[in-house]
C-alpha positions as CSV (number, residue, x, y, z in Angstrom):
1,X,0.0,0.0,0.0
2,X,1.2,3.8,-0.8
3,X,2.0,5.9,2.1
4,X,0.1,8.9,0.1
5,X,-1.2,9.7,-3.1
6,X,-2.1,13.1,-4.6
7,X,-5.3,12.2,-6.9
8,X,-7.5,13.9,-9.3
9,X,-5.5,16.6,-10.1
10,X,-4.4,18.3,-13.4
11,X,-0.6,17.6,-12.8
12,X,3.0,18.8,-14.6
13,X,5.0,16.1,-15.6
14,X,8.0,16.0,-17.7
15,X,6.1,15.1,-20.1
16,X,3.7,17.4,-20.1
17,X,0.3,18.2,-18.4
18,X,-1.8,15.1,-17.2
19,X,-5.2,14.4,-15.4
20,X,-2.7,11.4,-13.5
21,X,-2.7,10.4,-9.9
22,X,0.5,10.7,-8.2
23,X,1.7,7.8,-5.7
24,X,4.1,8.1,-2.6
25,X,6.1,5.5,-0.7
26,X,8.9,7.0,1.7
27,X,10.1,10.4,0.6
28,X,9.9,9.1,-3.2
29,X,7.4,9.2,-6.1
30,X,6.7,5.8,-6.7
31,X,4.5,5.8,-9.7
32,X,2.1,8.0,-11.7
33,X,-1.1,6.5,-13.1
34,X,-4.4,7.2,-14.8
35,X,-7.0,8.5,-12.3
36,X,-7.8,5.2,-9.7
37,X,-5.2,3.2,-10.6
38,X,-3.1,2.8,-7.6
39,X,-5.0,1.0,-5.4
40,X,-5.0,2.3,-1.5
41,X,-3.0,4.6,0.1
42,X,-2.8,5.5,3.9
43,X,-3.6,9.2,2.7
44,X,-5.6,10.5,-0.1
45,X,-5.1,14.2,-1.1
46,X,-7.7,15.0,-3.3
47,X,-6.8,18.0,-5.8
48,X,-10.1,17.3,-8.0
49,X,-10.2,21.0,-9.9
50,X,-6.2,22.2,-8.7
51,X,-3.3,22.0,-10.6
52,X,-0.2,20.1,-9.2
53,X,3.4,21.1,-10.0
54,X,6.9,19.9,-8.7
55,X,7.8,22.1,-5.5
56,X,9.3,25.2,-6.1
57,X,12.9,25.9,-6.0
58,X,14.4,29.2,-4.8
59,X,18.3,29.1,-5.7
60,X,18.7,32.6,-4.4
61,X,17.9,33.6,-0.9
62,X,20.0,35.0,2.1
63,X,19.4,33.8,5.7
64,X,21.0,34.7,8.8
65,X,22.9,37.8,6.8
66,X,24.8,40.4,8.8
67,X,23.5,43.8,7.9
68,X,25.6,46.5,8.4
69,X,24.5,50.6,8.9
70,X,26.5,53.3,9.0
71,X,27.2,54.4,12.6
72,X,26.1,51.0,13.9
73,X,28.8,48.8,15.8
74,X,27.4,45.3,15.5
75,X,25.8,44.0,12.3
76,X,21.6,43.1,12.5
77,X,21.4,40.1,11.1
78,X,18.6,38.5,8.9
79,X,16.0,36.0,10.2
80,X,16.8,32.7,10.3
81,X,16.5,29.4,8.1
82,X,13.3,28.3,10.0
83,X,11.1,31.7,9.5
84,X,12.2,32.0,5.8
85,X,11.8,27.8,5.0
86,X,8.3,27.9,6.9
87,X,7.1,30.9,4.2
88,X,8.5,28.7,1.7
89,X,6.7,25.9,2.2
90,X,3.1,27.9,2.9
91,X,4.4,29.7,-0.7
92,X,4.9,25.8,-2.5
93,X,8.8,26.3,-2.0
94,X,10.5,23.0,-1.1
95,X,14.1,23.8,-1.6
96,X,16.4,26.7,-1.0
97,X,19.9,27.9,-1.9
98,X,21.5,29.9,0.7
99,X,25.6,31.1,0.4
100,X,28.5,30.7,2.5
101,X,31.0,33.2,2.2
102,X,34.5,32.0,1.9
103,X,36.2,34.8,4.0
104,X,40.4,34.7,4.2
105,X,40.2,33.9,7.8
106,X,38.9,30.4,7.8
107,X,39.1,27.5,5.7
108,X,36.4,26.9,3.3
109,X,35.8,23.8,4.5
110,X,35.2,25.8,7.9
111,X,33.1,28.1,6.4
112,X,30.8,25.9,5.0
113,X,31.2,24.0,8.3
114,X,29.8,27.4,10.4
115,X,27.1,28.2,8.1
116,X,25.6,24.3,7.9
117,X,25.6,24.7,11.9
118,X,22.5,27.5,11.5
119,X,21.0,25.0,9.1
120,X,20.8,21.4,10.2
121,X,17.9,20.4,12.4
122,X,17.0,23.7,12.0
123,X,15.5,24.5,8.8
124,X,12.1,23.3,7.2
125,X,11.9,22.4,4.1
126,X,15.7,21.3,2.0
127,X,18.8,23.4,1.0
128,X,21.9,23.9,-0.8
129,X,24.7,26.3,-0.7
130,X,26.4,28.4,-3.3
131,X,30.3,29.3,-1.8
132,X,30.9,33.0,-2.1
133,X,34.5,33.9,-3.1
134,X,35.8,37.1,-1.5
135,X,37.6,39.6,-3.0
136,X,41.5,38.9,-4.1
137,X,41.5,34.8,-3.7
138,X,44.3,33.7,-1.7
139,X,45.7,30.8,-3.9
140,X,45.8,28.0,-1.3
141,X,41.6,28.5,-1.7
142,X,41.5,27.5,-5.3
143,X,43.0,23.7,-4.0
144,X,40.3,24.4,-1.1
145,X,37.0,25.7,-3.8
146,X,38.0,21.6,-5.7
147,X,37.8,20.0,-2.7
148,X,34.4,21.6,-1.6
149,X,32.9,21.2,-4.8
150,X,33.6,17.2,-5.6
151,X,31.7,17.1,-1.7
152,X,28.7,18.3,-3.8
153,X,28.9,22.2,-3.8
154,X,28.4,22.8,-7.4
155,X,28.1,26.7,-7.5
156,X,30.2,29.6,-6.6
157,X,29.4,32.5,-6.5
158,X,31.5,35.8,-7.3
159,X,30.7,40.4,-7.2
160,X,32.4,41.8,-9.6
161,X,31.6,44.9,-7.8
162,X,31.6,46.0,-3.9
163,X,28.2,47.2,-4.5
164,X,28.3,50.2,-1.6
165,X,31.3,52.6,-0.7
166,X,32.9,51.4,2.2
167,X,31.8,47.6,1.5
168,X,35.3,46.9,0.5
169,X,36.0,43.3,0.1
170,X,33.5,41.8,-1.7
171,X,34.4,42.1,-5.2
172,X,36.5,39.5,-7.4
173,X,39.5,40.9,-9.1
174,X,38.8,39.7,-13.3
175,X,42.3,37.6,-12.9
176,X,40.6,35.7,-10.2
177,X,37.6,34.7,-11.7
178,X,39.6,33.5,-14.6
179,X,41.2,31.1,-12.4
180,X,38.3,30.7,-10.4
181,X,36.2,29.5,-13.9
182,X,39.5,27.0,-14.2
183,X,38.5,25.6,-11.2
184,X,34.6,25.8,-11.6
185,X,34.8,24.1,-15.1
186,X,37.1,21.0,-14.1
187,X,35.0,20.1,-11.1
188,X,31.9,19.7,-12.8
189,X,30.4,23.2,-11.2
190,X,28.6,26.6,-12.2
191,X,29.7,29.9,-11.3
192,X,26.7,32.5,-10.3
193,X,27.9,36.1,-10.9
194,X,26.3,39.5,-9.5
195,X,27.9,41.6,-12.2
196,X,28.2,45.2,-12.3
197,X,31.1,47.4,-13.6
198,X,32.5,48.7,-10.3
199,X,34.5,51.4,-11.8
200,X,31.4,53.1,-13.3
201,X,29.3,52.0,-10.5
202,X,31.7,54.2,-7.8
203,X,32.1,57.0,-10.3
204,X,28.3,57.5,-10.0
205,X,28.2,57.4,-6.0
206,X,31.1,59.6,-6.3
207,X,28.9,62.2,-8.8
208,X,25.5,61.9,-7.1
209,X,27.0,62.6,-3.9
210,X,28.8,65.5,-4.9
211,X,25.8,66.9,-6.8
212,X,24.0,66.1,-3.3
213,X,21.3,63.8,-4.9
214,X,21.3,61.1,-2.3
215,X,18.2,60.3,-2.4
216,X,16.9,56.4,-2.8
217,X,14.7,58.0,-5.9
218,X,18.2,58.3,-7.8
219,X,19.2,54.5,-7.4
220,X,19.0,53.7,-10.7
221,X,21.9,56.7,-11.9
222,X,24.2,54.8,-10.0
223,X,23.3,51.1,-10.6
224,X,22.4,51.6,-14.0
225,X,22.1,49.8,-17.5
226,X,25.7,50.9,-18.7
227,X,27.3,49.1,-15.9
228,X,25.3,45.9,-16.7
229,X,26.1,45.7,-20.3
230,X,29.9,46.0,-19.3
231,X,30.6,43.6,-17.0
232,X,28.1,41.0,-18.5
233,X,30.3,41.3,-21.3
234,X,33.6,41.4,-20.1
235,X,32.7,38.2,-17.7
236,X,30.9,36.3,-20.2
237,X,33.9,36.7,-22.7
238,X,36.1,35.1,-19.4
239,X,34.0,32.5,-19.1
240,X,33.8,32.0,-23.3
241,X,37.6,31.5,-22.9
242,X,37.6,28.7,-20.6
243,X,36.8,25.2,-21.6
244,X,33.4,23.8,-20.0
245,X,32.6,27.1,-18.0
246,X,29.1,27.9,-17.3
247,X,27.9,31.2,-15.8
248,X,24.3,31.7,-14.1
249,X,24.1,35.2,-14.2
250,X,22.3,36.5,-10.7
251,X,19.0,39.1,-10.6
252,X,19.3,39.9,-14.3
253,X,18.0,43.7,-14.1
254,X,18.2,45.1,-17.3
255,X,18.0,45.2,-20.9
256,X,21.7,45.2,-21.6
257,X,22.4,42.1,-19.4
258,X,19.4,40.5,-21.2
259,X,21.2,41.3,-24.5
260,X,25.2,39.9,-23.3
261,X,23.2,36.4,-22.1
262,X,21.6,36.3,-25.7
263,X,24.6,36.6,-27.9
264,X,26.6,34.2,-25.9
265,X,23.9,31.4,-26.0
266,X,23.2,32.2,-29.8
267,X,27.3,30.9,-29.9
268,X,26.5,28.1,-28.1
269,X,27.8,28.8,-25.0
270,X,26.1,27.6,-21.7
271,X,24.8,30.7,-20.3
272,X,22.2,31.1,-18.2
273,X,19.8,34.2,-16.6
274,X,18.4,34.7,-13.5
275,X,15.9,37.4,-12.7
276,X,14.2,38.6,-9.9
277,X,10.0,38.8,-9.4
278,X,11.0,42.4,-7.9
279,X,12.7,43.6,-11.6
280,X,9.3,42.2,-13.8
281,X,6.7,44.1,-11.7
282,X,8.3,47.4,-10.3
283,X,10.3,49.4,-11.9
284,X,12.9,52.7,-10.7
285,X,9.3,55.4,-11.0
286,X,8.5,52.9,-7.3
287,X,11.4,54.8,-5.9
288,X,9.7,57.8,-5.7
289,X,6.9,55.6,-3.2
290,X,6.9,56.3,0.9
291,X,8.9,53.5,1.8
292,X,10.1,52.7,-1.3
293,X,13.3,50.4,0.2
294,X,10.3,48.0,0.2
295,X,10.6,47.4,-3.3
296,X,14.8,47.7,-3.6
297,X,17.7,45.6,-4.2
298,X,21.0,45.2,-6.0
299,X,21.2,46.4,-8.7
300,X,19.3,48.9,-8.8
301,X,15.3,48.2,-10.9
302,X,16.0,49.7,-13.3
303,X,13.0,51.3,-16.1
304,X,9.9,50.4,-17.8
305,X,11.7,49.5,-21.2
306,X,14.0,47.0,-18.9
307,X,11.0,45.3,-18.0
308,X,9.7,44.6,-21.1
309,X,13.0,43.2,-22.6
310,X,12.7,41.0,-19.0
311,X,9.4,39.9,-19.5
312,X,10.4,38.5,-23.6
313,X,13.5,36.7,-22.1
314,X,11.6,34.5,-19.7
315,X,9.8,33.2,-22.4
316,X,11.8,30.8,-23.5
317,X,14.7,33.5,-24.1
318,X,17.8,34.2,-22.2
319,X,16.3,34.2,-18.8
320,X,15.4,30.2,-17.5
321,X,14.8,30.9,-13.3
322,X,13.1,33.7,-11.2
323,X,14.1,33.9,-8.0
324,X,13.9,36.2,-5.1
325,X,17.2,37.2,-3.5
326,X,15.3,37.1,-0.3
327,X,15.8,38.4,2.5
328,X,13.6,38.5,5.5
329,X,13.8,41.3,8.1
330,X,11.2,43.7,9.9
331,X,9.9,46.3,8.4
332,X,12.2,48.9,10.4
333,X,15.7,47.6,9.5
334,X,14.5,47.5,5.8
335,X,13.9,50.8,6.0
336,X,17.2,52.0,8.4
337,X,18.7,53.2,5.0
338,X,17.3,55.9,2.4
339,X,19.8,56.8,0.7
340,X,21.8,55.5,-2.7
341,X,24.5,54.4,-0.6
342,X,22.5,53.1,3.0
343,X,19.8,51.2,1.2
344,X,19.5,47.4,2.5
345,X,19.0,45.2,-0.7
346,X,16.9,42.4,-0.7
347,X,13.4,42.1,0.7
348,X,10.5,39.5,2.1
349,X,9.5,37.6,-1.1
350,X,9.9,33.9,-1.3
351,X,6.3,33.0,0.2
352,X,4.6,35.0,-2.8
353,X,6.6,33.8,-5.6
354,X,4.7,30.9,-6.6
355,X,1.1,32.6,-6.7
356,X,2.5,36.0,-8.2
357,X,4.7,34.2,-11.4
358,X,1.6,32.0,-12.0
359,X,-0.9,35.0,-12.1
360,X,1.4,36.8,-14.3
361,X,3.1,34.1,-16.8
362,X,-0.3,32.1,-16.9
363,X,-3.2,33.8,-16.4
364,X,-2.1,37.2,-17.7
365,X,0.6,36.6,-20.3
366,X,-0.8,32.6,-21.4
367,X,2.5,30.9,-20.5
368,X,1.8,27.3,-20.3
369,X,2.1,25.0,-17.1
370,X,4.9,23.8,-18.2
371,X,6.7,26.8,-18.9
372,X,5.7,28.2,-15.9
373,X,7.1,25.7,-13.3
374,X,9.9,25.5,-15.2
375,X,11.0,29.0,-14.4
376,X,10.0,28.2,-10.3
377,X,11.3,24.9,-10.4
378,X,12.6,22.7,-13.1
379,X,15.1,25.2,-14.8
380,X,16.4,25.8,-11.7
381,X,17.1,21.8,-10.5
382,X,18.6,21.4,-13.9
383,X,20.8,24.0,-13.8
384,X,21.9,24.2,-9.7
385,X,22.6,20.2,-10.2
386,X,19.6,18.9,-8.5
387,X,17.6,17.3,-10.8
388,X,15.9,14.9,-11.1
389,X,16.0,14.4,-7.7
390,X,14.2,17.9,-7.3
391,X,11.9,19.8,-9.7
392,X,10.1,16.9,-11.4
393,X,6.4,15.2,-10.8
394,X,8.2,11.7,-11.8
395,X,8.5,8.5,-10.8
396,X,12.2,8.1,-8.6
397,X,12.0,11.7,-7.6
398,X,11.9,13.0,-4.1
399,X,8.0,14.0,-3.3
400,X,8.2,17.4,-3.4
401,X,4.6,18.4,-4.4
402,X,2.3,21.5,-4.6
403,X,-1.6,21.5,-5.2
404,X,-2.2,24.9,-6.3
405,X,-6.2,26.3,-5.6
406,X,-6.4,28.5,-9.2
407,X,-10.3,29.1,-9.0
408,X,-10.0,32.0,-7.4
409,X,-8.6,35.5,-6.9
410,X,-6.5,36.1,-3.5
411,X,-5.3,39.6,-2.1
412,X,-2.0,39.4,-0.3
413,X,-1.7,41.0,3.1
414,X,1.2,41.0,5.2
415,X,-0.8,39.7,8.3
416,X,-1.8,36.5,6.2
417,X,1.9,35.7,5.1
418,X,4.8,33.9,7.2
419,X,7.7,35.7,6.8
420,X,7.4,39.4,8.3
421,X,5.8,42.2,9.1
422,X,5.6,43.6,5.5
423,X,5.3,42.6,2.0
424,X,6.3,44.1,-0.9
425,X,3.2,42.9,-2.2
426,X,0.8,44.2,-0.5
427,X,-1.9,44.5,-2.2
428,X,-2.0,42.3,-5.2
429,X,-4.4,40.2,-6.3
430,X,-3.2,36.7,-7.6
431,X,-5.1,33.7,-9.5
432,X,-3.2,30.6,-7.9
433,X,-2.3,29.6,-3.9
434,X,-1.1,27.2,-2.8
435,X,-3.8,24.9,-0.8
436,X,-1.4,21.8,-0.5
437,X,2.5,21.2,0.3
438,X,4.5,18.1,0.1
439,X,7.8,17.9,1.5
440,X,9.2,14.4,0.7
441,X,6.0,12.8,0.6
442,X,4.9,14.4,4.5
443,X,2.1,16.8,3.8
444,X,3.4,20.2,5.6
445,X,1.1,22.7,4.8
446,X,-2.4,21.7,4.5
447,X,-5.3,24.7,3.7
448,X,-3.2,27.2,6.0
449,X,-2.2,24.8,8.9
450,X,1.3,24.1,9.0
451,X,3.0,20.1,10.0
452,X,6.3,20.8,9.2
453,X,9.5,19.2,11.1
454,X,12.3,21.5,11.8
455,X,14.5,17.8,11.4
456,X,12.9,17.2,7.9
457,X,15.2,19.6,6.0
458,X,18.3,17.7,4.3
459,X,21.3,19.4,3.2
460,X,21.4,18.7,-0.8
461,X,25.2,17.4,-2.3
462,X,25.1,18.5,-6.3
463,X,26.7,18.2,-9.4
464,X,25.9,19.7,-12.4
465,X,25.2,17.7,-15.4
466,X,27.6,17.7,-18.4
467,X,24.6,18.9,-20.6
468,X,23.8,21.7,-19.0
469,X,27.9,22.8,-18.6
470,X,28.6,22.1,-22.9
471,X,25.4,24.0,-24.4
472,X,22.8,26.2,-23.5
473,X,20.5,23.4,-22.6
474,X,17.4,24.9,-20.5
């Protein structure tokens, strides 16, 4: 006898959409049949009417973050893996990738080590990490970076910019991501980029500042479209020259950047975009908003024409995998900054993501099902190295399943969410919830009531396939 099975519903399979019931034994898929063909099962979720997808993905979130303001001794640090996984889960979110950052003073072993410590037994739903190289790589890491990534973690990720005056540190000298592709490409890995040109990125703090137009309203002047197009270009040409690189270039903000990914992949190579729900539905006029830090972070958003260009690269263009760069804080220490250098980036988004991508890709731009989780889940597995253990309804895979409720229209409120004390979405209406979560074939979140088991969360070893590291394969 199954231990579950998820019946009647219209479900996304690899193969395509299908009125199939979906069996469970252990923490596995066990088999998909026509409707009442599986016999029994100790649990019956009926999702007569809903659509079922694989569980979302999130490969770009931040918890536990130290959060430094200007004045302020000690950093504030972001919540914790527990608050952010439980809105995943209520949001149809299943797996998360978090980041370790691979300071000089430790090992990178030890740094993965001291961040896994805030995550096991201690997280709800399963995660990953990407390794965060700082600044000018001391050689002895490179030896290190191998070693960490044939133990299963397949990403790094690298700044090609500091971001902020005074955040010295952060960004990747061009001679060091060279090497660092070297290493990336012969251990079977990906390498995530933030990139902005950090020359014309300080000029414009420098200018702004001078001209005493501080404001957050002129964020966009300094993190703007020029920089993108630069440094996508000059690291995608890196990564063009290395054998078996591939780049997932992070929160894609801009037409520029959307152009760069394009003509690479056109060449063949395996490139791959990332943007953010934050960049396809507000734009740099929501600066101008009370409280507009709600709506803010790096880089910049950038303008109406952005968008659009965004918007025809997630269908089926240069952009595979929207994510949220979340990060979840009260209301007051996302709005301690105001200015174009104090600004905290990041914001509360990962329990939304799921219902706002399917109101706007489905229901009001006729993206299929298939399409659709595939930029909230499926692109994301393939390309992060977790698949098909993660982002596919299929038989063998782990039971990571979401029952969306798309018969009706929902308004989000902060008060109804899981995460904090604000949204930036307060206020929209959406077309899909989810009304059922699967976590490895335990039902966690069941028509608002949450089961969830702060021991369920497994750390996720990964490797990324040699299709997606020789083409442009998603």
């Amino acid at each position: 006898m199954l231990d579950l099975i998820v019946s009647g519903g219209l479900c996304v399979l690899p193969s395509g959409t299908a009125a199939v019931d979906i069996g469970v034994a252990g923490d596995k898929i066990a088999m998909i049949g026509a409707p009442g063909s599986l016999g029994a099962a100790a649990r019956v979720v009926d999702a007569t009417g809903k659509v079922v997808i694989p569980g979302g993905i999130d490969p770009h979130i931040h918890c536990g973050m130290p959060v430094r303001f200007p004045g302020q001794k000690e950093p504030t640090y972001t919540d914790p893996p527990a608050q952010v996984s439980k809105a995943a889960l209520y949001g149809g979110t299943t797996t998360l990738l978090d980041f370790v950052q691979c300071t000089h003073d430790r090992s990178i072993e030890k740094a993965i080590a001291d961040t896994d410590s805030t995550w096991k037994n201690a997280v709800y739903c399963d995660y990953g990490f990407h390794l965060t190289l700082m600044g000018q790589v001391p050689n002895g890491q490179f030896g290190e970076l191998a070693e960490a990534m044939q133990q299963g973690h397949a990403s790094i990720k690298i700044f090609t910019t500091d971001i902020r005056p005074g955040n010295i540190g952060r960004m990747v000298p061009h001679g060091h991501i060279w090497e660092a592709l070297k290493v990336v490409a012969a251990n079977n890995g990906i390498a995530a980029i933030h990139a902005e040109d950090n020359d014309i990125v300080m000029f414009m703090y420098e200018k702004l500042m001078r001209e005493n137009r501080v404001g957050i309203e002129y964020m966009a002047e300094v993190h703007n479209t020029l920089s993108e197009e630069l440094s996508f270009n000059r690291v995608i040409r890196l990564a063009e020259n290395v054998e078996g690189a591939a780049l997932y270039m992070v929160h894609v903000s801009a037409a520029t950047g959307v152009a760069a990914l394009a003509a690479s992949r056109a060449k063949g190579f395996p490139m791959y975009g990332e943007t953010l729900h934050q960049y396809l539905m507000y734009n740099a006029e929501d600066y101008k908003k009370p409280n507009s830090q709600m709506y803010h972070t790096y880089p910049s958003l950038k303008y109406p024409e952005d968008q659009k260009k965004l918007w025809e690269a997630t269908n089926h263009g240069a952009i595979q995998v929207i994510a949220t760069d979340e990060l979840c804080c009260p209301l007051r220490v996302k709005l301690q900054g105001s200015r174009i250098d104090d600004t905290t980036g990041g914001n509360s988004g990962v329990e939304p993501r799921v219902g706002l991508m399917y109101t706007q890709m489905v229901t009001n731009r006729g993206y299929s099902l298939e399409h659709f989780a595939g930029m909230i889940s499926t692109n994301a597995a393939k390309i992060m190295g977790l698949y098909p253990r993660k982002g596919a309804l299929a038989a063998g895979s782990d039971a990571d399943i979401v029952v969306l409720e798309t018969g009706s229209r929902k308004t989000i409120r902060a008060e109804d969410l899981h995460e904090t004390d604000y949204t930036p979405w307060e206020g929209h209406v959406v077309t899909a919830w989810p009304a059922v979560t699967v976590m490895r074939g335990k039902v966690v979140v069941e028509n608002g009531a949450f089961f969830g088991d702060l021991k369920q969360g497994q750390f996720l070893p990964r490797k990324v396939a040699d299709e997606i590291r020789s083409r442009p394969a998603v």
